[in-house]
MDTraj code that builds the backbone (N, CA, C; nanometers):
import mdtraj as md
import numpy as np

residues = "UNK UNK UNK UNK UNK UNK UNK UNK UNK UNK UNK UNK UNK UNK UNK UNK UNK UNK UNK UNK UNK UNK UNK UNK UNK UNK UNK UNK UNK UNK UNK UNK UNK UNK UNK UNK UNK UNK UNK UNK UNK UNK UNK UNK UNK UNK UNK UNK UNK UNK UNK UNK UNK UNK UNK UNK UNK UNK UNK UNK UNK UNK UNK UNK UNK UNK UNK UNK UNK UNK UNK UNK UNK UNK UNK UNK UNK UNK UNK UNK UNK UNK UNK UNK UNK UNK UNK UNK UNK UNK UNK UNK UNK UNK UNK UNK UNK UNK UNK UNK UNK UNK UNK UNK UNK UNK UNK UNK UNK UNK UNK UNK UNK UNK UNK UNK UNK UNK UNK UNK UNK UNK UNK UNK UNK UNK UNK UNK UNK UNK UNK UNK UNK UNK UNK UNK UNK UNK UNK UNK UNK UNK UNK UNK UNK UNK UNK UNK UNK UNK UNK UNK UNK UNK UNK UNK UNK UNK UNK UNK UNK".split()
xyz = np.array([
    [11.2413, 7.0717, 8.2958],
    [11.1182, 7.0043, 8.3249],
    [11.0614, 6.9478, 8.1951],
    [10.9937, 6.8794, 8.1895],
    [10.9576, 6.7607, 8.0915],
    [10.8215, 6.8325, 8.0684],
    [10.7586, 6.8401, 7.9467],
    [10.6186, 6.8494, 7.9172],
    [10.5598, 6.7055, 7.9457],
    [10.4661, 6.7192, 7.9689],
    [10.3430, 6.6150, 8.0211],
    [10.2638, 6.5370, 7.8727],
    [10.2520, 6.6554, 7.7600],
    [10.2130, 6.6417, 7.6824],
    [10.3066, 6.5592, 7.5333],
    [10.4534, 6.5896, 7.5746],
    [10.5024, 6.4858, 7.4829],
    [10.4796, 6.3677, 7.5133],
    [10.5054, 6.3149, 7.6209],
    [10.5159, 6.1971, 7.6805],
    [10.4322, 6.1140, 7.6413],
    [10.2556, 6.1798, 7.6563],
    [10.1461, 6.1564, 7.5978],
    [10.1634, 6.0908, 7.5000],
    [10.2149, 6.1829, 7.4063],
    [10.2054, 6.2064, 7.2904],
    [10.3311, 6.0724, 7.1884],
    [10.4180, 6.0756, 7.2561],
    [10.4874, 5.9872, 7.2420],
    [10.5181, 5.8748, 7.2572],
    [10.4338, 5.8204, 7.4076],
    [10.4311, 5.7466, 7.4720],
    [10.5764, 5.6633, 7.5344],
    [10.6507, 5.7322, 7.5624],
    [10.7586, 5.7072, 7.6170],
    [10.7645, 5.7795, 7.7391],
    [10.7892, 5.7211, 7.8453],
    [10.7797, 5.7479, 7.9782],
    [10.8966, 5.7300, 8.0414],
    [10.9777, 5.7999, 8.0719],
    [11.1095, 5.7643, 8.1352],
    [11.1103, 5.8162, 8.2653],
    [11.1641, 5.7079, 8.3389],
    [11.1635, 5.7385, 8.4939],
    [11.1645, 5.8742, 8.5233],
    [11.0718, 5.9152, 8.6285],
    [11.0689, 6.0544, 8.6104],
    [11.0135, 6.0615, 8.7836],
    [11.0021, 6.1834, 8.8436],
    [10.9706, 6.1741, 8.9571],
    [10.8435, 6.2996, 8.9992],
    [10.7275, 6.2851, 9.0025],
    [10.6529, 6.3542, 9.0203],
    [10.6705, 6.4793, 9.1304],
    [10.6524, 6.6383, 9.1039],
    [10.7588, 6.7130, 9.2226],
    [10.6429, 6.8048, 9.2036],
    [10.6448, 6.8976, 9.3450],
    [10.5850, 7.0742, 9.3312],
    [10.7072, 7.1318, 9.3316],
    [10.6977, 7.2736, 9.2397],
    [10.7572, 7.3576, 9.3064],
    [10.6926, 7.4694, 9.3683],
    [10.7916, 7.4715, 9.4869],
    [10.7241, 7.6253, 9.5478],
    [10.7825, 7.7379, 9.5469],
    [10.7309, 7.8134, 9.4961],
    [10.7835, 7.9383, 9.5200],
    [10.7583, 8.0310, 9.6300],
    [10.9046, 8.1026, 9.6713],
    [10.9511, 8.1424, 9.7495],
    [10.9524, 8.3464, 9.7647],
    [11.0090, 8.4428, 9.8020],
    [11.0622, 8.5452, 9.7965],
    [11.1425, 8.5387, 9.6700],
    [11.2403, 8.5308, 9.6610],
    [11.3312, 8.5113, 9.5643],
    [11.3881, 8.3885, 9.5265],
    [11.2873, 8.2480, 9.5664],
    [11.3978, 8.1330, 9.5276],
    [11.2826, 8.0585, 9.5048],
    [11.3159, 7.9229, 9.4150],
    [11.2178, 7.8274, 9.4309],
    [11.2409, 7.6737, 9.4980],
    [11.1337, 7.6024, 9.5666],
    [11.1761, 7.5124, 9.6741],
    [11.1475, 7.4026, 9.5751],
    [11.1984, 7.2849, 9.5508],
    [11.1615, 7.1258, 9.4509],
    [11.0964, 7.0239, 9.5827],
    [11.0224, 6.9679, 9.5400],
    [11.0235, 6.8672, 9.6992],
    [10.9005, 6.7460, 9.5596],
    [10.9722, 6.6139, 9.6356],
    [10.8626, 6.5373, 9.5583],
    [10.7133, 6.5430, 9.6005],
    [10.6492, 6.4815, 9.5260],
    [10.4850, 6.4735, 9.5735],
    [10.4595, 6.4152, 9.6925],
    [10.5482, 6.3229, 9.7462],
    [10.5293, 6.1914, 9.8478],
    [10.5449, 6.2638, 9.9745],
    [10.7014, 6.4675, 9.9956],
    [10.6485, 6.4653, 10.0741],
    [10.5685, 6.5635, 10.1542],
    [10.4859, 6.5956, 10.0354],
    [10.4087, 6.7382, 10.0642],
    [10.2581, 6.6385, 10.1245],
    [10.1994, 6.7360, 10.2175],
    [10.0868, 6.6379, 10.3053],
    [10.0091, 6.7173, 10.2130],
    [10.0088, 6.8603, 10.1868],
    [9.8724, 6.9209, 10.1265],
    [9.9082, 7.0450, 10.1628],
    [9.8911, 7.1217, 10.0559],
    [9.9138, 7.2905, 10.0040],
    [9.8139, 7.3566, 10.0770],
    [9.7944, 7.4658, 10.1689],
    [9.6878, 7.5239, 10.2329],
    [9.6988, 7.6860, 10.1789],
    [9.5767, 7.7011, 10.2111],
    [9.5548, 7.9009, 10.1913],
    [9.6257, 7.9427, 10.2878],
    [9.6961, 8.0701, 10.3235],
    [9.7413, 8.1208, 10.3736],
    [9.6704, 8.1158, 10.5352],
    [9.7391, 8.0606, 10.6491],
    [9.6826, 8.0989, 10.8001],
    [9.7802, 8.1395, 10.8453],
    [9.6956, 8.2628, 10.9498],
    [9.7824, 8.3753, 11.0597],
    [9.8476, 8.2574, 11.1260],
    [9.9909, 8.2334, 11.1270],
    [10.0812, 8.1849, 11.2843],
    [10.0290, 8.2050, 11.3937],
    [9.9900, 8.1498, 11.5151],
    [10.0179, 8.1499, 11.6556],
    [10.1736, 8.1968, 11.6722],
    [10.1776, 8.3495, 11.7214],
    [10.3296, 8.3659, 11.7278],
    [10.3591, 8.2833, 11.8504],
    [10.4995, 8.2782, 11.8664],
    [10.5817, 8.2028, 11.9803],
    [10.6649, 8.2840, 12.0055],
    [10.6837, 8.3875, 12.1734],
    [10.7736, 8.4721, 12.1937],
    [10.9219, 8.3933, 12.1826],
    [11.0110, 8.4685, 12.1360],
    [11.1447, 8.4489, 12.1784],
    [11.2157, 8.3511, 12.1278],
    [11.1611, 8.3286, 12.0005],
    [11.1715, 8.1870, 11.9042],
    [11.2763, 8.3120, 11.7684],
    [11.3530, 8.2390, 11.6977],
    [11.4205, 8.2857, 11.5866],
    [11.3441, 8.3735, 11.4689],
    [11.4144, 8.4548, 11.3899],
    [11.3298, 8.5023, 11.2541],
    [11.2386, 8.4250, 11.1998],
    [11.2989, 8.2828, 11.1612],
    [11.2773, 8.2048, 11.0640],
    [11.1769, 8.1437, 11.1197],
    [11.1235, 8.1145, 11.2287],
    [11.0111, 8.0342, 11.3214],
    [10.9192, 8.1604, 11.3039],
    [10.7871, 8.1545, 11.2060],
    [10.6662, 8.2162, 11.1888],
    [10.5621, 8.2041, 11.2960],
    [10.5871, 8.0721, 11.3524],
    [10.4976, 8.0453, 11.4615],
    [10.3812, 7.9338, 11.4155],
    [10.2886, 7.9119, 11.5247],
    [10.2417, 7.7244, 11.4701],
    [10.0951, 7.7577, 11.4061],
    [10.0570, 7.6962, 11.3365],
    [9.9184, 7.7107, 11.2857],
    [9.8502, 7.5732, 11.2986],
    [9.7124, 7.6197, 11.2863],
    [9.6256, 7.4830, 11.2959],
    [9.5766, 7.4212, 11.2239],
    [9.6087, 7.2694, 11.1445],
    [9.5646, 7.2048, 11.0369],
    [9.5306, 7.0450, 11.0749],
    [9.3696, 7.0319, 11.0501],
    [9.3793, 6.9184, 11.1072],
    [9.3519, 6.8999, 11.1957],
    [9.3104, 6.9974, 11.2939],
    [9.3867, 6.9722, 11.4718],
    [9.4704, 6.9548, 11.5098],
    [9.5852, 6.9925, 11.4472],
    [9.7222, 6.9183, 11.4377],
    [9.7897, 7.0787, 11.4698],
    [9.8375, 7.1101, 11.5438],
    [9.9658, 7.2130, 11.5790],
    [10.0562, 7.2200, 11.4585],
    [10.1071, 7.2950, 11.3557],
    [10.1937, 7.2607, 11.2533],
    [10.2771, 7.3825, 11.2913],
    [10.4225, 7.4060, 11.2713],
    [10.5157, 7.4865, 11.2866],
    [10.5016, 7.5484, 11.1490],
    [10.5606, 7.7022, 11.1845],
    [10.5297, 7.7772, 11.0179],
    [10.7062, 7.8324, 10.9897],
    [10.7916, 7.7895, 10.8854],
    [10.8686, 7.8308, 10.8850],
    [10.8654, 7.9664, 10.7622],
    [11.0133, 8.0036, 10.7408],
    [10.9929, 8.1020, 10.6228],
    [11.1518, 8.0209, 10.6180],
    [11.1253, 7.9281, 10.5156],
    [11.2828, 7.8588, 10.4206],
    [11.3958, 7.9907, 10.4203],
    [11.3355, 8.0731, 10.3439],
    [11.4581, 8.2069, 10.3205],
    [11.5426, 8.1785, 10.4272],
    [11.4701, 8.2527, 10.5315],
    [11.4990, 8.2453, 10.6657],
    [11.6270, 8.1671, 10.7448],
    [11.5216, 8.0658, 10.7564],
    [11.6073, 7.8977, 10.8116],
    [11.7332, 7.9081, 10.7222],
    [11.7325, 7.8954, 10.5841],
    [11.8623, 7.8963, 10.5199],
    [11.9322, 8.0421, 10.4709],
    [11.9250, 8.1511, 10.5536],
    [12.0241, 8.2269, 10.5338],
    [12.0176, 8.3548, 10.4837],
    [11.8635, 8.3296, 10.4703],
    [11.8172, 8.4639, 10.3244],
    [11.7381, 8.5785, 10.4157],
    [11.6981, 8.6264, 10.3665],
    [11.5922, 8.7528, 10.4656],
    [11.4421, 8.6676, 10.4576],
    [11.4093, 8.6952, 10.5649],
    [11.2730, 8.6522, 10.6270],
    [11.1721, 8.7233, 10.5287],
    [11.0837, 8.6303, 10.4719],
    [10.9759, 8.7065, 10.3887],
    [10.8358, 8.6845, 10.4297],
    [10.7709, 8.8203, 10.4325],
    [10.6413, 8.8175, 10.4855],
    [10.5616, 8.7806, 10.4065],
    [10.4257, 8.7272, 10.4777],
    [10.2785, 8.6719, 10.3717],
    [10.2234, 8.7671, 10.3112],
    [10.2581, 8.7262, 10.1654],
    [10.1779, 8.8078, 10.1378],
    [10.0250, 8.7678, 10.0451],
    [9.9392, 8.8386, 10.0060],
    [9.7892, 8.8135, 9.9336],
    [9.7697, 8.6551, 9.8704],
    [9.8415, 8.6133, 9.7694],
    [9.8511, 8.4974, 9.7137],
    [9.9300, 8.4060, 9.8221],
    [9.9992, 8.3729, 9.9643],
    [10.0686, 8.3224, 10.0292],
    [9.9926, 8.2130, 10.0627],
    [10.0643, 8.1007, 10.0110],
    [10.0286, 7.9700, 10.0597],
    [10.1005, 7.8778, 10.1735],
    [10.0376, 7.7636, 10.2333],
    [10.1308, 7.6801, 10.3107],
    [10.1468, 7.5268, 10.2552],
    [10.2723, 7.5044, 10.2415],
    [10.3257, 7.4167, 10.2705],
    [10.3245, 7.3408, 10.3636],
    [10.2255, 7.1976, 10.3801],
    [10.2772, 7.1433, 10.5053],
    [10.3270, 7.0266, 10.4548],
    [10.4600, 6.9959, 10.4847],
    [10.5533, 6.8532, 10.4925],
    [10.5229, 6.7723, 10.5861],
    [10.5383, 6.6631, 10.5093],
    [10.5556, 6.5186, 10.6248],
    [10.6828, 6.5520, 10.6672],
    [10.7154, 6.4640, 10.7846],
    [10.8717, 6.4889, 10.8095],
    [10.8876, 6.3472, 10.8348],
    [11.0342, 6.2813, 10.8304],
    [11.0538, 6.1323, 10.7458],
    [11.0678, 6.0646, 10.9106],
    [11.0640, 6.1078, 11.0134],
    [11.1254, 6.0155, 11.1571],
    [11.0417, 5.9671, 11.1957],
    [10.9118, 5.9754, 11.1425],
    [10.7776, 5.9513, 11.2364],
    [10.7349, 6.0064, 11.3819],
    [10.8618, 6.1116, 11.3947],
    [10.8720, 6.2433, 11.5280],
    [10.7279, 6.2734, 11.5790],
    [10.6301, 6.2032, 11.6932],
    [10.5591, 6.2460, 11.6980],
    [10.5217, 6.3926, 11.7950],
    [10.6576, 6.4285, 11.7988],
    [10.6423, 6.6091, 11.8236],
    [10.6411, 6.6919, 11.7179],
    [10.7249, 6.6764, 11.5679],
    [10.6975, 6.7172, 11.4593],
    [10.6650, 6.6340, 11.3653],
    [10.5722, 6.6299, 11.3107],
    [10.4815, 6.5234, 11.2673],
    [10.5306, 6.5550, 11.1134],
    [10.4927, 6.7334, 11.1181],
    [10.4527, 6.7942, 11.0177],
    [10.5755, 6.9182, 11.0009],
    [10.5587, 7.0178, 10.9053],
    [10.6344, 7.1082, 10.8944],
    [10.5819, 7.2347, 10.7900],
    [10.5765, 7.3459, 10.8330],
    [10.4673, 7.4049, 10.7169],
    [10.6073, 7.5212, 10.6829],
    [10.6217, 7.5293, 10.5085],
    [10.6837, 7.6299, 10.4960],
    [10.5914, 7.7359, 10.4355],
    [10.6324, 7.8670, 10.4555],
    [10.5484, 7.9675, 10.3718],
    [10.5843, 8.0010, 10.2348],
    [10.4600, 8.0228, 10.1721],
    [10.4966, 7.9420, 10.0033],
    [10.4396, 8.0773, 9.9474],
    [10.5239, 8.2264, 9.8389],
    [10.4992, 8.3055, 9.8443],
    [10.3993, 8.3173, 9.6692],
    [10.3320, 8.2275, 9.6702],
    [10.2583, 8.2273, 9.5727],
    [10.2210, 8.0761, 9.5501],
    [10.1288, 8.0211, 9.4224],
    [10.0779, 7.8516, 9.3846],
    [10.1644, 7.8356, 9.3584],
    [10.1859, 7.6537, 9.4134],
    [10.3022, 7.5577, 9.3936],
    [10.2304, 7.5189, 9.2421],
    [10.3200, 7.4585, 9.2120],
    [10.2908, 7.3983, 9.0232],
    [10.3333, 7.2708, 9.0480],
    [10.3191, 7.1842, 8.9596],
    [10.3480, 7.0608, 8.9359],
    [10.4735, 7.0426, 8.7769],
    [10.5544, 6.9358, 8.8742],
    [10.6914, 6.9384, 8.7513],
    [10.6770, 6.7842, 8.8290],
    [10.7476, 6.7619, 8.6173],
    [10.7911, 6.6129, 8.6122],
    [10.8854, 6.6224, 8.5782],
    [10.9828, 6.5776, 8.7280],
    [11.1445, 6.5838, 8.6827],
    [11.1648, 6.4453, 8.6628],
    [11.3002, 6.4578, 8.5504],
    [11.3842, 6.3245, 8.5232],
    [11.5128, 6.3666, 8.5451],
    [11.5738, 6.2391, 8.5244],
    [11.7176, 6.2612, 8.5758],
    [11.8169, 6.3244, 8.4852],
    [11.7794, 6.2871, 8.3536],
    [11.8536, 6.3914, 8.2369],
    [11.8149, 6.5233, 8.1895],
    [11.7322, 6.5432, 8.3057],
    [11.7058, 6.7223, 8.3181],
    [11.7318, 6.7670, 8.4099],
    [11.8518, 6.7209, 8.4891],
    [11.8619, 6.7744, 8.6072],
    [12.0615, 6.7996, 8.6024],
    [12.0210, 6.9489, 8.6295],
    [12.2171, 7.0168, 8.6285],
    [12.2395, 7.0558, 8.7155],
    [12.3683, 6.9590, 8.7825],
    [12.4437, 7.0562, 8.9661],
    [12.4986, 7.1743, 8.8985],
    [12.5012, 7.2486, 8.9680],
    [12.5330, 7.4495, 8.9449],
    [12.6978, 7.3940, 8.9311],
    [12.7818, 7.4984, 8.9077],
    [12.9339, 7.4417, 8.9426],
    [12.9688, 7.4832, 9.0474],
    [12.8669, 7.5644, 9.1599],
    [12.9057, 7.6768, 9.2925],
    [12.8162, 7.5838, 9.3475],
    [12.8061, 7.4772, 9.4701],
    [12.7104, 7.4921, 9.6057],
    [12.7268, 7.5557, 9.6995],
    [12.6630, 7.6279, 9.7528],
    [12.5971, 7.6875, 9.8266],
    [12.5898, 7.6530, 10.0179],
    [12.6917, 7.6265, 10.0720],
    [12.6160, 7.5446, 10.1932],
    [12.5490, 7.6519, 10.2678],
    [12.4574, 7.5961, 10.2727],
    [12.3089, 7.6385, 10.3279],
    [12.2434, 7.5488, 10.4363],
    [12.2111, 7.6387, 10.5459],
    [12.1411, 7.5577, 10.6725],
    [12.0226, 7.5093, 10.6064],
    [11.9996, 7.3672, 10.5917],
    [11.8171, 7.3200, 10.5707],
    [11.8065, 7.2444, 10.4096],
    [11.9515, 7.3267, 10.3377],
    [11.9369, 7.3099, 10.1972],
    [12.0160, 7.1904, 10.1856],
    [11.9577, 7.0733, 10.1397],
    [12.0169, 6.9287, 10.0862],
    [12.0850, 6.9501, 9.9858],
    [12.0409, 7.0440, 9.8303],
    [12.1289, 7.0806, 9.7333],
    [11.9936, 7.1597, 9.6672],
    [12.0945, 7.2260, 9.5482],
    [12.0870, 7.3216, 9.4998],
    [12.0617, 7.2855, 9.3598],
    [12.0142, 7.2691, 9.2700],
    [12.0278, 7.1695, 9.1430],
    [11.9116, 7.2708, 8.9660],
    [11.9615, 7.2728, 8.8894],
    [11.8800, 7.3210, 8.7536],
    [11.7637, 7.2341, 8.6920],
    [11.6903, 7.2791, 8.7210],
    [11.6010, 7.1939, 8.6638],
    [11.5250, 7.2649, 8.5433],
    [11.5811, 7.1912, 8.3878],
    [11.4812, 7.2911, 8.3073],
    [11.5349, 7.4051, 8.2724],
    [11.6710, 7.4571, 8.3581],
    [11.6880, 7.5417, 8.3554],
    [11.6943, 7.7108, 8.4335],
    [11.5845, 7.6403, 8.5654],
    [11.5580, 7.6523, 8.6237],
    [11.6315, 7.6510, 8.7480],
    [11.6894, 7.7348, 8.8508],
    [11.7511, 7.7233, 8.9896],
    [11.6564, 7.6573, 9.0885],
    [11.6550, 7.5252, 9.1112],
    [11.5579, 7.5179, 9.2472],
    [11.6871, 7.4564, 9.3941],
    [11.5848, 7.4909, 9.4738],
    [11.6283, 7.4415, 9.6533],
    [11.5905, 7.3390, 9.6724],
    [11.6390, 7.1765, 9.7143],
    [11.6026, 7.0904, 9.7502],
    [11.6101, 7.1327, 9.9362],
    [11.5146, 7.1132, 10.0171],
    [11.5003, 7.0824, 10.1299],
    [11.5876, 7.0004, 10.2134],
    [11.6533, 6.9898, 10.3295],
    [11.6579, 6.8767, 10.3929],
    [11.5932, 6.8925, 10.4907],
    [11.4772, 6.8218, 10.5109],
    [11.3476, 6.8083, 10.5141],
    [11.4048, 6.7557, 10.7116],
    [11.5084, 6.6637, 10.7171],
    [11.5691, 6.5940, 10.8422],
    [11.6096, 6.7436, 10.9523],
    [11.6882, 6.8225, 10.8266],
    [11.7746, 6.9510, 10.9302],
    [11.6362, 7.0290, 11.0062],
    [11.5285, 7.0435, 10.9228],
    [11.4023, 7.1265, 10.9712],
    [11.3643, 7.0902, 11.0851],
    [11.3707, 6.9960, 11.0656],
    [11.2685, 6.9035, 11.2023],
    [11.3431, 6.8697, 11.3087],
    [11.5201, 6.8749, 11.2801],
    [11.6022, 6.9069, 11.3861],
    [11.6334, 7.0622, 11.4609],
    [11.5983, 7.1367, 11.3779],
    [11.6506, 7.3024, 11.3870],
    [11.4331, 7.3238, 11.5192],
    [11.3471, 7.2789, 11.4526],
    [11.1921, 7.2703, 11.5532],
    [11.2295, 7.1788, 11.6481],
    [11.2750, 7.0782, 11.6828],
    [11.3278, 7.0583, 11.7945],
    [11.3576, 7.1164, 11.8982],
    [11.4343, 7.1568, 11.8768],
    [11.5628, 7.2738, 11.9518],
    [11.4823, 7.3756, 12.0274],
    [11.3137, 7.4028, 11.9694],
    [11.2182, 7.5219, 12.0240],
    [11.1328, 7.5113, 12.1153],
    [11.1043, 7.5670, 12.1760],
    [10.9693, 7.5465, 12.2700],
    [10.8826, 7.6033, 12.2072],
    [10.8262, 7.5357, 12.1649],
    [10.6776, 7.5632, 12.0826],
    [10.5402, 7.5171, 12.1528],
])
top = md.Topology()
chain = top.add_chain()
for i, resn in enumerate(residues, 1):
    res = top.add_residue(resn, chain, resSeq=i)
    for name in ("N", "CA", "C"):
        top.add_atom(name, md.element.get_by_symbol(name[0]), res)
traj = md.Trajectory(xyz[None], top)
């Protein structure tokens, strides 16, 4: 990840892509700024009987019904509960789906702000295939989860919610 403050400081700006990360149980999620709708405080799920681990159940933002996932989950990992600092994630989702509009993951602490570029960014030499996970990539040094943001909103489909 790039300091903010050289750049400043230097005034050299190289294509770079404005990102949160979120952190997870044990992993961290990358997603750009464009497609996070807005970081929320932690809300109780509306459970949904008979729905998967990974389906937390829907919460209300907006007036808007939002699905609550747990990423771990969806891609493979153990389901992690909310805890004190637990934030939400709610995603745009890219189809203009107006049954999933939105997509909320549970975010197990504050997202931060990173300015990634492309010459800070290292594929692992192991991927991972992972349900949900687009790729897997170093940032900084750093292990993060890119989303596929498309598989989510296909996998909430599939539910009666």
């Amino acid at each position: 990840m790039v300091d903010t403050t050289e750049i400043a400081a230097t005034g050299q700006a190289h294509e770079a892509i404005h990102c949160l990360t979120i952190p997870l149980h044990e992993e961290t999620v990358l997603l750009p700024n464009a497609a996070i709708a807005e970081i929320v405080a932690y809300i109780e799920p509306a459970s949904i009987e008979g729905g998967p681990d990974w389906f937390l159940g829907n919460v209300s933002w907006r007036e808007t019904q939002v699905p609550l996932i747990s990423f771990e989950a969806i891609s493979g990992k153990d389901v992690a509960n909310a805890k004190k600092n637990s934030r939400i994630a709610i995603l745009n989702t890219l189809n203009g789906n107006t049954k999933v509009p939105y997509v909320g993951i549970l975010s197990q602490g504050i997202p931060s702000i990173a300015l990634v570029q492309e010459e800070g960014i290292e594929e692992p030499s192991e991927q991972e295939s992972r349900i949900a996970v687009g790729a897997t990539i170093n940032v900084g040094g750093v292990e993060v989860l890119i989303p596929n943001i498309d598989e989510l909103e296909q996998q909430l489909q599939g539910l009666k919610m």
